[in-house]
Rosetta silent file (secondary structure, phi, psi, omega in degrees, C-alpha in Angstrom):
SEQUENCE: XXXXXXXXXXXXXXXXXXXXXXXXXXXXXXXXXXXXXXXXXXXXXXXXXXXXXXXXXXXXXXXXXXXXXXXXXXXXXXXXXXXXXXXXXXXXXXXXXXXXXXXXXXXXXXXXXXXXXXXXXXXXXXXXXXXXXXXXXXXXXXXXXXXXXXXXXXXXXXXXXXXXXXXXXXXXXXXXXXXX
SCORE:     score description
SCORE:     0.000 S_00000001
   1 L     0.000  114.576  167.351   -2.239    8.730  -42.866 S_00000001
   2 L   -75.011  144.384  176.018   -1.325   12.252  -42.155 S_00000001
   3 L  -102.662  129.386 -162.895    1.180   12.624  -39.724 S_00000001
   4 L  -108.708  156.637 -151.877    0.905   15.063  -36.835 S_00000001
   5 L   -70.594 -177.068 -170.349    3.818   17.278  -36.077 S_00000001
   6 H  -110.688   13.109  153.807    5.027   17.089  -32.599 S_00000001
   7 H   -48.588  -43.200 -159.437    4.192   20.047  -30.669 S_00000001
   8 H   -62.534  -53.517 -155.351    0.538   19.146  -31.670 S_00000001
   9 H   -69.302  -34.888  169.563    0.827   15.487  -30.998 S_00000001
  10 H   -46.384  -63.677 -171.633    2.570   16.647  -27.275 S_00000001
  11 H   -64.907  -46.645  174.878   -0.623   18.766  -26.796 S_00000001
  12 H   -70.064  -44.641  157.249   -3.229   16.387  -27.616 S_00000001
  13 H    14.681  -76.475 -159.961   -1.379   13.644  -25.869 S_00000001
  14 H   -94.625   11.896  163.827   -0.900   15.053  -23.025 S_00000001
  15 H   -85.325  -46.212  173.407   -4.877   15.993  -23.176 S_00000001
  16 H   -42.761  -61.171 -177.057   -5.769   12.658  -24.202 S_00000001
  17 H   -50.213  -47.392 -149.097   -3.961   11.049  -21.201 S_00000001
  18 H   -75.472  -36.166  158.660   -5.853   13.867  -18.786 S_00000001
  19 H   -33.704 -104.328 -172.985   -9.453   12.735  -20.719 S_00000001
  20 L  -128.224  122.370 -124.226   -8.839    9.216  -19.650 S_00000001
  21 L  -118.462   -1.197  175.454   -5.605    8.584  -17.638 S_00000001
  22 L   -86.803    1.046 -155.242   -6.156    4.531  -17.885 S_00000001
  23 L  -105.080  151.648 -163.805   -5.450    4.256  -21.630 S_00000001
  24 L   -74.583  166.321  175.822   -2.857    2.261  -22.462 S_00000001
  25 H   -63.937  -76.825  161.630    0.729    3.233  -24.676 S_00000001
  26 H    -6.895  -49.317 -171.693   -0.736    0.802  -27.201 S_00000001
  27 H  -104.347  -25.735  170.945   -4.064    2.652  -28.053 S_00000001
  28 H   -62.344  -66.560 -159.322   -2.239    6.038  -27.915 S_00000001
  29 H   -56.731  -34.754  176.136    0.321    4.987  -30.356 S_00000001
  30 H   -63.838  -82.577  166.090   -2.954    3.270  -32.685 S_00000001
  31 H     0.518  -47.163 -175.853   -4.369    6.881  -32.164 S_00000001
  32 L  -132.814   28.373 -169.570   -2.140    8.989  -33.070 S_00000001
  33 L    10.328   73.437  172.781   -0.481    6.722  -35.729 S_00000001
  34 L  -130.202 -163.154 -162.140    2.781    6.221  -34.205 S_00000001
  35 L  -116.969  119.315  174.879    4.840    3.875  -33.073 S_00000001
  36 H   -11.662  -55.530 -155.451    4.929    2.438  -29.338 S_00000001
  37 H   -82.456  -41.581 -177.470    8.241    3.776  -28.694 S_00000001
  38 H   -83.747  -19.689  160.029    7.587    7.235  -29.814 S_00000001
  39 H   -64.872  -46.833  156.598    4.867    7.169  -27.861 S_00000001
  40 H   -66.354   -9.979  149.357    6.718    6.803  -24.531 S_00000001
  41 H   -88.052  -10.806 -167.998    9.290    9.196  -25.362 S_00000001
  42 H   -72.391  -35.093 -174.239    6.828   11.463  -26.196 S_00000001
  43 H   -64.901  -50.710 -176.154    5.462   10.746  -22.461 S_00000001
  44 H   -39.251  -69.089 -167.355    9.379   10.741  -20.697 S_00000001
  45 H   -38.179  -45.021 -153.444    9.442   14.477  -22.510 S_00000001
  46 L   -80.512   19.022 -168.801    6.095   15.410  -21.377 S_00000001
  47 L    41.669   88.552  -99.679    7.144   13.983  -17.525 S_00000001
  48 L   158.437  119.497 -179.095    4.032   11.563  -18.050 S_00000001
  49 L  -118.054  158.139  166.938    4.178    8.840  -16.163 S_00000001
  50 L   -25.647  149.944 -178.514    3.217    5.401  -17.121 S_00000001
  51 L   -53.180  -15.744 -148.181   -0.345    3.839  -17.105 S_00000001
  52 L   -81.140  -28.619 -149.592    0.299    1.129  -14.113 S_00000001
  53 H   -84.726   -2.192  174.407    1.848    4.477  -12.058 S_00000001
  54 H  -133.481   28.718  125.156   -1.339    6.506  -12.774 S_00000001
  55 H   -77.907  -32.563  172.046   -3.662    4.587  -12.174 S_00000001
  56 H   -62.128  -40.035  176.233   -1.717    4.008   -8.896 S_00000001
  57 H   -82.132  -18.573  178.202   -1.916    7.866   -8.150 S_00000001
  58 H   -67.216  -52.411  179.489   -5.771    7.985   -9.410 S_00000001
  59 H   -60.959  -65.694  173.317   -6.319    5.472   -6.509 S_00000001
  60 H   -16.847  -73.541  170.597   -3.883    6.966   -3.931 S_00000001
  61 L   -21.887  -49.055 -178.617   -5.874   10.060   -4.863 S_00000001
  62 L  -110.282   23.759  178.918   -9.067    8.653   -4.233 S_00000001
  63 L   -79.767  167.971  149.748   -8.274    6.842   -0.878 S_00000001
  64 L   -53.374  124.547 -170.123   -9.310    8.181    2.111 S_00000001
  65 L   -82.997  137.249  176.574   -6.090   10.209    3.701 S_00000001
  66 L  -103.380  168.161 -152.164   -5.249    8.060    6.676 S_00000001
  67 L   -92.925  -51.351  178.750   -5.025    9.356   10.345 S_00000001
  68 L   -34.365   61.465 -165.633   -1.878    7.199   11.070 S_00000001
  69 L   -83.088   10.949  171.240    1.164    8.720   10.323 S_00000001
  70 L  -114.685   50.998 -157.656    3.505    6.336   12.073 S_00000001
  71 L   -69.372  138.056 -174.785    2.661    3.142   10.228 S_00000001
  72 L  -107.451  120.033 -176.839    5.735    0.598   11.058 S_00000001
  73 L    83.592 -167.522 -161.091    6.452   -1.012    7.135 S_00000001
  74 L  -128.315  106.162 -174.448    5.113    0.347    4.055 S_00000001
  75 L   -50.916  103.384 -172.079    1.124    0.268    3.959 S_00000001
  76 L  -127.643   14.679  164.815    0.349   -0.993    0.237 S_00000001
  77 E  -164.543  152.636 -172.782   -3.388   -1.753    0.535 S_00000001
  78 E   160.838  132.549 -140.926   -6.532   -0.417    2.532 S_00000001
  79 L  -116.986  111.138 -168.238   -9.938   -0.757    2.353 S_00000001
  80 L  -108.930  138.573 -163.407  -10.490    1.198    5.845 S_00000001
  81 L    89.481    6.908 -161.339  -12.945   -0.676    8.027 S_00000001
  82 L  -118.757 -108.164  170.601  -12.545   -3.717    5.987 S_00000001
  83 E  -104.925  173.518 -170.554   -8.696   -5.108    5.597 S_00000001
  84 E  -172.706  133.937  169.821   -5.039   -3.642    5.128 S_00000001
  85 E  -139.392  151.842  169.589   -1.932   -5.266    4.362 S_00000001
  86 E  -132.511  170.095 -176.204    1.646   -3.696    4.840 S_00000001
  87 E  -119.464  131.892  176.277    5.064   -4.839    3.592 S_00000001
  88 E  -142.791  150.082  169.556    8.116   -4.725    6.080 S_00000001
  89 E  -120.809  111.150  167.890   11.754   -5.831    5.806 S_00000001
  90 L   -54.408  138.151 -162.757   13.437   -6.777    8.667 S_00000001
  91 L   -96.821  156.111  166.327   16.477   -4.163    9.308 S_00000001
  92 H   -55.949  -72.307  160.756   19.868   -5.191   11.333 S_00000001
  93 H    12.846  -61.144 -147.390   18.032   -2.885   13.947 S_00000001
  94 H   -98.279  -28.357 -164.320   15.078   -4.778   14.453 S_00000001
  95 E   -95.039 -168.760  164.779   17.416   -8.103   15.803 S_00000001
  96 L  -133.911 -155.507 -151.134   19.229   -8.799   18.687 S_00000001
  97 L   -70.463  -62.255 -176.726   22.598  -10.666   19.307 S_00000001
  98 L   -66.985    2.960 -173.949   21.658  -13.584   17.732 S_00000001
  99 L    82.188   15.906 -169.926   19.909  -12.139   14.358 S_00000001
 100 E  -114.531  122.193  167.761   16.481  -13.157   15.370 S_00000001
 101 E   -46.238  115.035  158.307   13.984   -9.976   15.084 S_00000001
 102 L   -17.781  117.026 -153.509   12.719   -8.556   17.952 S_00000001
 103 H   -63.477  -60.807  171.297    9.193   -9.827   19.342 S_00000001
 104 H   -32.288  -57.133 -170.975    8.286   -5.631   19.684 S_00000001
 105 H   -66.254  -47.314  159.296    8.946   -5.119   16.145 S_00000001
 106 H   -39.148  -52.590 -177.307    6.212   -7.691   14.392 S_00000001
 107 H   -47.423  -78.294 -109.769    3.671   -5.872   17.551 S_00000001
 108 H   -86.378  -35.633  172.675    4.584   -2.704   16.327 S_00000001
 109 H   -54.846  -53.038 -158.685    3.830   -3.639   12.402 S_00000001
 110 H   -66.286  -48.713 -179.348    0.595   -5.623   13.575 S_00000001
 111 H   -44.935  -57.700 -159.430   -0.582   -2.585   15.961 S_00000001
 112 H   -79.318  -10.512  156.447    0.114    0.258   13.688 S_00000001
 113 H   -84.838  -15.245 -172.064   -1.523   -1.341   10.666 S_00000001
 114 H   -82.673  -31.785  162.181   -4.577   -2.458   12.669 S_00000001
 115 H   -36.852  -65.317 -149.945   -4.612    1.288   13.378 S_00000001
 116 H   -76.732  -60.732  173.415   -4.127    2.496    9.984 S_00000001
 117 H    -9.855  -76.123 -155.660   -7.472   -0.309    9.014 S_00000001
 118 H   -54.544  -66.611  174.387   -9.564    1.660   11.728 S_00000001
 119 L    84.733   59.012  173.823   -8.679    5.429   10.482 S_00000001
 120 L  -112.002  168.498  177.621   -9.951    6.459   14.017 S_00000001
 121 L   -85.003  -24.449  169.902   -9.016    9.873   15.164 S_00000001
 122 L  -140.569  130.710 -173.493   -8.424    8.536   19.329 S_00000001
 123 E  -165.771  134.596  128.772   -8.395    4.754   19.830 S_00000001
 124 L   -73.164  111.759  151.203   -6.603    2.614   22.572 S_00000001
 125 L   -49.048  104.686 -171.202   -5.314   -0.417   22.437 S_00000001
 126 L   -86.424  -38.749 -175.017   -7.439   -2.391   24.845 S_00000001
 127 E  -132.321  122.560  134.167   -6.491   -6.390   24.252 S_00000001
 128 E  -105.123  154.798 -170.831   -3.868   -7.931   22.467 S_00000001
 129 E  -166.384   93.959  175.304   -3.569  -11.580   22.233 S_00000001
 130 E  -123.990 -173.821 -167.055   -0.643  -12.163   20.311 S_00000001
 131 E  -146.869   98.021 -179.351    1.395  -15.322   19.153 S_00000001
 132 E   -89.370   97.949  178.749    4.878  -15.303   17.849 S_00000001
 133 L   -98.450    0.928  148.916    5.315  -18.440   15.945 S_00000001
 134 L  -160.360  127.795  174.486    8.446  -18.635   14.221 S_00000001
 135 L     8.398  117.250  154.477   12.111  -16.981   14.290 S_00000001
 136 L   -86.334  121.880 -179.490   12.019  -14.074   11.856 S_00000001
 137 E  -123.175 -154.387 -151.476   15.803  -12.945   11.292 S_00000001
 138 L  -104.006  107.506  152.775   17.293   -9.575    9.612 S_00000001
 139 L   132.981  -10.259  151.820   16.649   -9.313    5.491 S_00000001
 140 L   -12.411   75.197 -136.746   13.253  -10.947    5.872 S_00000001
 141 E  -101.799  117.580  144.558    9.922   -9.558    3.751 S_00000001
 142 E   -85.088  133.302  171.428    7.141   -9.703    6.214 S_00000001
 143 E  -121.485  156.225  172.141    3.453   -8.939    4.752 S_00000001
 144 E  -156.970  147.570 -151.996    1.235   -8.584    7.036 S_00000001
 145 E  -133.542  141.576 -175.498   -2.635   -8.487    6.576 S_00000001
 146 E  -127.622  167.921 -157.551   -5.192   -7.318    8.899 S_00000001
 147 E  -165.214  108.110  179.019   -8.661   -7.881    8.936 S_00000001
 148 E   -76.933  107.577 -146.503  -11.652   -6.168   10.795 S_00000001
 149 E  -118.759  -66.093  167.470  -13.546   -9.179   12.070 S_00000001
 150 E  -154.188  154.251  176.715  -16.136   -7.291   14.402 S_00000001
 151 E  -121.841  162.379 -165.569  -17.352   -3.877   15.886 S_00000001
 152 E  -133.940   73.064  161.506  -19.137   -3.928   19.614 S_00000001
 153 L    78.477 -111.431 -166.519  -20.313   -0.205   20.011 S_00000001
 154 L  -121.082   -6.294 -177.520  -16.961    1.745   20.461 S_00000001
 155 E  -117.424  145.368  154.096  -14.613   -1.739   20.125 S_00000001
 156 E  -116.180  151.040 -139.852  -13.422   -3.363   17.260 S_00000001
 157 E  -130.555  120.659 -176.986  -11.921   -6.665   16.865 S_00000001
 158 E  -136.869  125.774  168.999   -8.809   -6.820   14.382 S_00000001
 159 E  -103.445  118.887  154.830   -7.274   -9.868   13.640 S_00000001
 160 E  -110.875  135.315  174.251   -3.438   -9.540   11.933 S_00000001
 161 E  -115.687  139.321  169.921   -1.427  -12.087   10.679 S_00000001
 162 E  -109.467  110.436 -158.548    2.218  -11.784    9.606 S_00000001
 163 E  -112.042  148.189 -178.208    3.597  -13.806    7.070 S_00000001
 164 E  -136.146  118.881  165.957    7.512  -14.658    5.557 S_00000001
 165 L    47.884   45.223 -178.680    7.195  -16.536    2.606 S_00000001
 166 L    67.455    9.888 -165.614    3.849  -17.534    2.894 S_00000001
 167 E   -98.514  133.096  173.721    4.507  -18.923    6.254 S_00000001
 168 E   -94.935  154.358 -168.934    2.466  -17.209    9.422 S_00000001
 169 E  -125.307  -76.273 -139.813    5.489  -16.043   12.014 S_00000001
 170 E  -147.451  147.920 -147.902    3.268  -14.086   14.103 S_00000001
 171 E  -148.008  123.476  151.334   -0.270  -13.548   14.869 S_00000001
 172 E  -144.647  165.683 -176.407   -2.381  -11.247   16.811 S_00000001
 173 E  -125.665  110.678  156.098   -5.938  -10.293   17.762 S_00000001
 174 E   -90.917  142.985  143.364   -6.961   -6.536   18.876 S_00000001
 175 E   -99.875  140.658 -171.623   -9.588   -4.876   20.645 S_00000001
 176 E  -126.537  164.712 -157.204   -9.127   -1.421   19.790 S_00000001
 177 E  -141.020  120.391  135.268  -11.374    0.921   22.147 S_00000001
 178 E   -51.804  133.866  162.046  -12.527    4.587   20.044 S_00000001
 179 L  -112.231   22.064  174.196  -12.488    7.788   22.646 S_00000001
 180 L   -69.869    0.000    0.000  -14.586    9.419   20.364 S_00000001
């Protein structure tokens, strides 16, 4: 096996990775007959970031930019017109005296992800029909998953559910109204 010096091995590398940006440290290091470990220092020099994080930025990349910019939690899947789930952690903020989250704050997660689903450029809420069904308090991980259920014309029908530990807490149903 010849061994290639490591300017070279930096430049094809970091071509290889651009070629196909899915291949694993394992098939580099087979590749370029090295050793796991030099391959990921070779990537830390070359600011390279791992496979799982660039494939994450390939998608990100190839999403749709969404219209929502005030999404309440952190928006970690969306298929827009289909489903969406966000991740939120209740904050000291978010309670009231007794440490029980605010009824507003779950709305404001369910609302602004059923939003972020739709991707419409002017929408109203017209109906909510929500259901808070159990205490939430402050250090909490809510996910919450939304689901496009039906469109009527200019309304759509979003069902979200909000879950703690696999538990539903809170529930709602939208009609969302487009002023398009």
């Amino acid at each position: 096996m010849v061994r290639i010096a490591r300017d070279k091995r930096h430049t094809l590398l970091r071509k290889r990775i651009e070629e196909n940006p899915f291949i694993n440290d394992e098939e580099l290091a087979e590749e370029f007959s090295v050793s796991v470990a030099t391959v990921r220092l070779d990537r830390m020099a070359l600011g390279i970031p791992e496979m799982r994080i660039r494939i994450k930025q390939k998608a990100e990349a190839a999403q749709p930019r969404l219209r929502n910019a005030d999404l309440v939690g952190e928006l970690v899947d969306c298929i827009i017109g289909k489903s969406a789930i966000s991740i939120m952690t209740a904050t000291e903020d978010m309670a009231d005296e007794a440490h029980i989250v605010r009824s507003q704050c779950l709305y404001a997660q369910a609302n602004s992800l059923t939003r972020a689903v739709l991707n419409l450029p002017v929408c109203i809420t017209a109906v909510a029909n929500i259901k808070y069904k159990q205490p939430v308090t402050i250090g909490d991980k809510l996910i919450a998953k939304a689901e496009v259920i039906r469109r009527r014309d200019q309304k759509y029908y979003v069902w979200v559910k909000i879950r703690k530990n696999a538990k539903e807490v809170f529930r709602a149903k939208f009609m969302i109204e487009s002023l398009e």
